[in-house]
N, C-alpha and C positions, 0 to 999 in steps of 0.2 A: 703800501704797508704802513700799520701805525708807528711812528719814532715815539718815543718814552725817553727823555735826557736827566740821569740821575746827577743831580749838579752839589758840588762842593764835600763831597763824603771822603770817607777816609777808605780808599780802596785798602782792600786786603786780599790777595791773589797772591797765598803758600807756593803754587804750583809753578809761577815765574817769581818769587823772592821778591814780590813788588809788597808794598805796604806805604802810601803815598796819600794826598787830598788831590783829589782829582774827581773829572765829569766824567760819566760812564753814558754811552749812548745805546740803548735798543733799540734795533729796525727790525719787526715782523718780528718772529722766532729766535733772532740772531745777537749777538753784540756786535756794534759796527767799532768798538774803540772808544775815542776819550769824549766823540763830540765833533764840531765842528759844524755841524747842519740843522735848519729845523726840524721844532722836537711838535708833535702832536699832542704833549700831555711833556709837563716837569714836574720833579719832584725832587724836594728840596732838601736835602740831607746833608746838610749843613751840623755838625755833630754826631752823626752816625756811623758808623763800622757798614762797607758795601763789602758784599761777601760772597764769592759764587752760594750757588744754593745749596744749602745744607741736606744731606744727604744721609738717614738713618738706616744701614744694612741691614737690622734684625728689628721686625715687628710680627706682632699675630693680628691678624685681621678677624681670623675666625667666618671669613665668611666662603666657603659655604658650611652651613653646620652649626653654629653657635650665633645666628646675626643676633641672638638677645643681647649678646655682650660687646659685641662689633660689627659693624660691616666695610665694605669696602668704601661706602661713601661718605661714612661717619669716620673712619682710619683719615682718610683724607683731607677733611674737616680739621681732624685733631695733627694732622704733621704740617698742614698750611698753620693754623695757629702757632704753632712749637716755632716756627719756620724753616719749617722740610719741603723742599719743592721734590725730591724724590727719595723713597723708601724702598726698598726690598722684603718683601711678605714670607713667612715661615709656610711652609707644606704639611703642616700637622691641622690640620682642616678634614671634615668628616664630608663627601668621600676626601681625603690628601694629593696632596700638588704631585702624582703621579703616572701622569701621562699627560703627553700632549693638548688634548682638550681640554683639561684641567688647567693648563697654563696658558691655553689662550683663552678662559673662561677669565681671569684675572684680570687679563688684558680689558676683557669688553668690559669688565664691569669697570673697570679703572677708568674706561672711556667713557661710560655714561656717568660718572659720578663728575667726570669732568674737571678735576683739580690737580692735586699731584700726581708726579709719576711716580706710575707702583708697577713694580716688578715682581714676578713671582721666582722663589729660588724652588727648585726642583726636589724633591725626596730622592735619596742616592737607592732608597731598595723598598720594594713593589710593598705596598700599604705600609710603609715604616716600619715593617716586620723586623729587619736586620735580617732577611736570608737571602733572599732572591735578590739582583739588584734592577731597580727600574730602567725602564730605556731611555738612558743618559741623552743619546743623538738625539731622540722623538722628542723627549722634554728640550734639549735644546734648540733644536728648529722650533718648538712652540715658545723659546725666548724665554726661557730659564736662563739666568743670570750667574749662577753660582748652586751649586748642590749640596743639605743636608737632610739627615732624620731630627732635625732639633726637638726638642721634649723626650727623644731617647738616645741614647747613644750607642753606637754599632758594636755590639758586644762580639762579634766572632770577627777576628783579625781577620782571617783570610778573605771575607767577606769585605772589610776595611779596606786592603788592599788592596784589590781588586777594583773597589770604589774611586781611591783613589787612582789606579792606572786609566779608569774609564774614563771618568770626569778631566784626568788629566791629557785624554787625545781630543778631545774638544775646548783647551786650555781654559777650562773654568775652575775655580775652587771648590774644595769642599771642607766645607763648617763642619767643625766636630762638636758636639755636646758633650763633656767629656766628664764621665761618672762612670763608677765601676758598682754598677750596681749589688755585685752582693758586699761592696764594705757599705754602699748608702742604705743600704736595706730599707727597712720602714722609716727612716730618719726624716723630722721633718725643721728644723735646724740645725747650726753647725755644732758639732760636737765638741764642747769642752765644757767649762766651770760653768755657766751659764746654762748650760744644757741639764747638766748635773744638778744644778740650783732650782731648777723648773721643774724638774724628773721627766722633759719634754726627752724622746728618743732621739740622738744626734746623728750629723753626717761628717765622719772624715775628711781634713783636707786630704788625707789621702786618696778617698774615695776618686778627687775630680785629678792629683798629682798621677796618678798610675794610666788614668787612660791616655793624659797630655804625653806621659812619656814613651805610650806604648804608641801614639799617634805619630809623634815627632820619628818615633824610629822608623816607623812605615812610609813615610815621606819623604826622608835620607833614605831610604832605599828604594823607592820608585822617582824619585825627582819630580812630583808633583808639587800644587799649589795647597798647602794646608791652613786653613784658619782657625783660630778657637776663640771659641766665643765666650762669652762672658767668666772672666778669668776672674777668679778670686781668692786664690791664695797664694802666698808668696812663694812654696816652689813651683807653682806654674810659671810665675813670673821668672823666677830661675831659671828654670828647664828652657824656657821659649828663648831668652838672654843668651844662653850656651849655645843654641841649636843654628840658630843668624849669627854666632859668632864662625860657625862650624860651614855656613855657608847654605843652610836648608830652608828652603820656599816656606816661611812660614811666617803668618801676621797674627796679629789676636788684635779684641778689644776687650774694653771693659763697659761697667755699665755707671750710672751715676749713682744707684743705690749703694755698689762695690766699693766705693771709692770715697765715697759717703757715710756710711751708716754702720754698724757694729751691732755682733750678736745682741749686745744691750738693748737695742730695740724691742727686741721678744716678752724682755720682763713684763710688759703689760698685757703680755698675749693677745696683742692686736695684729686682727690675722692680713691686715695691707700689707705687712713687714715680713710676710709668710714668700718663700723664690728658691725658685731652684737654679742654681746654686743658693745655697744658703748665703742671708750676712754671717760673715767670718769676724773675727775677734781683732780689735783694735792693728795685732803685730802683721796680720792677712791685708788690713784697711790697707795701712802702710805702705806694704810694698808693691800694693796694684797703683798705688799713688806715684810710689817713684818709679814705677814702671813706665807710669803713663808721663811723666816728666822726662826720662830719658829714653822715650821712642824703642824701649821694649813692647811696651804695646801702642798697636800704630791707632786703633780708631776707637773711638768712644759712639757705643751705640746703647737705645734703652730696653732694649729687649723687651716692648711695651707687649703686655699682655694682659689684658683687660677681662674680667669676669664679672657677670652679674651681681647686683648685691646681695641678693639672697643667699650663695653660695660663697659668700664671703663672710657670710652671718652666722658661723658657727662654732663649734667651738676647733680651739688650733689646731689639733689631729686631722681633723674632718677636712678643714679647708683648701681648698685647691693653691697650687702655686701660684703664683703669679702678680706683679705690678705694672701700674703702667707709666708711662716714662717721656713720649710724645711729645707733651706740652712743659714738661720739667725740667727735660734735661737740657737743654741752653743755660737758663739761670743758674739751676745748680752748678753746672761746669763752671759758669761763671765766678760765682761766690766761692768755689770750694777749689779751683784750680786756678783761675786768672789772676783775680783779688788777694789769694795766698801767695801768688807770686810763682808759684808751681810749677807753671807754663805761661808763657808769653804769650800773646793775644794772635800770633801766628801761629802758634805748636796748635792754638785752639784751633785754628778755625782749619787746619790742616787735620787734626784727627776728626771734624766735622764733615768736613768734603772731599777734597782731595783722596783723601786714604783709603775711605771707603769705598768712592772712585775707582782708585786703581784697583781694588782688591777684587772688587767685582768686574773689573774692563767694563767701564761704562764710559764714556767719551763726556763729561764733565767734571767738576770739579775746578773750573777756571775761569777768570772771566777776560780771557783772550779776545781778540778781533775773530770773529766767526765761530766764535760758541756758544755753543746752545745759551740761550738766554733764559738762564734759570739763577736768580740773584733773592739773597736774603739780608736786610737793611736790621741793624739792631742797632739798639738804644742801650748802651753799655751803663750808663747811671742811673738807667731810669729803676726807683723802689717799687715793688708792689707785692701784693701775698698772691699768693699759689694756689688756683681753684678758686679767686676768688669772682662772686658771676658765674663760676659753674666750668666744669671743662666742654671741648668739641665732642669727645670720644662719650659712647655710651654710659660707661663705665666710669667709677671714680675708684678704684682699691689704689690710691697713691699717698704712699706713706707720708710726701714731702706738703700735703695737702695744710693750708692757712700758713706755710713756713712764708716769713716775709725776706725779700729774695731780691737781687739786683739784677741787670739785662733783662731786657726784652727785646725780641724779636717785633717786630712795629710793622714789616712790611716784607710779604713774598712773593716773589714774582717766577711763574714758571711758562715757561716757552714764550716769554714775551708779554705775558697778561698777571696784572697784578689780581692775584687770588686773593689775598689778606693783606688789608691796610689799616691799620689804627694812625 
């Protein structure tokens, strides 16, 4: 088997409290430890951050159904660049991640694209309807990792519940998309001064506060595994802070545009900046910030959801949700949480790997003696702008596009084979 000796880096391993300069050795698929034998190939990281492999839980792949905007080997493409050796795919796909076949359909195609691993998370109810719930077992034995409806959210509790207690005897999670759709109504960002100013229709922090706390409740009382996804406003952050203090299974992340970016983006009515959850108002930024600084919220993921340009060419009512996130959100986190001082370059690479790791029970996240050798090398000083040469992913609708930006991810290595090297 080929050796690979990553010599002189600055290991970062959250998951054993390590952060050190040290030799990292790959044998075949595996980590053998620090070194000590020949290497068939070295590589010299000498200045770089060694990092288990970076790990994004929420993306749309869109394929099957949408490949104009994505596919599974272009998704691939775009988290090997970001430096994602492994992602977790959304089930809102046309037919949806609803049965069995449908999640080893995932599988193959992830295999023939041949890059990162991608997981498919499973639909908790038959075509994302929110009635019926799908076969939690069948999608699991086909290797569903975690179960949501993400793009809607389970609007009849009892149905929720139920979700939860299913998913939770095959001890998987389930991601909530948390909107209460009759306060978000037609709304197509966040509701306040700015919304008002536009006379664009707005969405409630309530709207996404009422489901989180009707979720949290249902979770405290089944003892399942609850996560919410893309948190943006600050009584989510609250409620979720209360609920772990209270002792209830429950994680969230955020996204880099949330923690980033503010209703004020819209004033141009540039529809890149168009997401559901809406950007929220400066006081929303904030507290998903110190959220994400005091491990209220455990993972930073980009919720990359790519759309054709044509259908992002229109005017901002019209325009479909969605940004994509893939290839941006390292630098961002970087600049906007490391470089502020926000979080430590451990907190980082822990809500990158690790967390999402756990959250999904995937057996990485670490770069231990006999783990998976899945490793992401970044360049923490290195300057460059954003998009710039074009992104992997089909699609560009990313707000963060020409921003000139710090860290790069320079090199990903998954099961042993370096996929992306600059």
């Amino acid at each position: 088997m080929k050796r690979i000796l990553i010599r002189g880096g600055r290991l970062v391993d959250p998951a054993r409290s390590i952060e050190e300069t040290s030799d990292l050795l790959i044998e075949g698929p595996v980590i053998r430890g620090a070194g000590g034998a020949p290497a068939d190939e070295i590589i010299d990281a000498k200045g770089l951050v060694v990092a288990p492999g970076l790990i994004d839980m929420h993306v749309h792949l869109r394929e099957p159904g949408q490949e104009d905007a994505e596919d599974i080997e272009s998704g691939s493409r775009a988290a090997l660049a970001g430096g994602f050796s492994t992602v977790a795919c959304m089930p809102n796909t046309y037919p949806p991640v609803d049965n069995e076949a449908q999640a080893e359909y995932v599988f193959l195609q992830a295999e023939r694209a041949g890059g990162a691993n991608i997981f498919p998370i499973g639909a908790v109810t038959k075509g994302r309807k929110g009635a019926e719930l799908a076969e939690i077992g069948q999608l699991s034995k086909g290797g569903a990792v975690a179960f949501s409806d993400d793009g809607d959210p389970i609007r009849d509790a009892e149905v929720m519940r139920r979700g939860l207690q299913y998913v939770g005897m095959f001890d998987k999670t389930l991601i909530a998309h948390c909107e209460d759709p009759s306060l978000s109504g037609n709304g197509v960002m966040h509701e306040g001064f700015v919304s008002m100013k536009l006379g664009l229709t707005g969405i409630p922090a309530a709207s996404e506060e009422v489901m989180v706390a009707r979720d949290i409740i249902l979770a405290e009382a089944t003892g399942a595994r609850l996560h919410i996804a893309h948190v943006s406003t600050a009584g989510s952050v609250e409620l979720i802070r209360r609920a772990k203090a209270r002792g209830v299974r429950v994680t969230a992340e955020a996204t880099p545009h949330h923690f980033t970016l503010t209703d004020e983006a819209v004033l141009a009515y540039d529809t890149t900046v168009k997401v559901n959850p809406p950007l929220r108002s400066a006081e929303h930024v904030e507290a998903v910030r110190q959220g994400l600084a005091d491990g209220t919220i455990d993972a930073i993921a980009s919720d990359h959801a790519p759309h054709a340009s044509e259908k992002k060419e229109v005017e901002f009512p019209e325009a479909p949700f969605g940004i994509i996130g893939m290839e941006s959100m390292l630098p961002i986190a970087v600049v906007e949480l490391l470089s502020t001082g926000l979080m430590d370059l451990s907190g980082l690479i822990r809500a990158l790997s690790p967390a999402p790791a756990r959250i999904l029970n995937l057996e990485k996240g670490t770069l231990s003696e006999g783990a998976d050798a899945d490793v992401t090398l970044i360049d923490l000083d290195k300057k460059w702008v954003l998009g710039e040469g074009g992104f992997q992913s089909k699609s560009a609708n990313c707000p963060f596009l020409g921003r000139r930006v710090k860290g790069k991810p320079v090199a990903t290595i998954v099961r042993g084979k370096v996929f992306w090297n600059e």
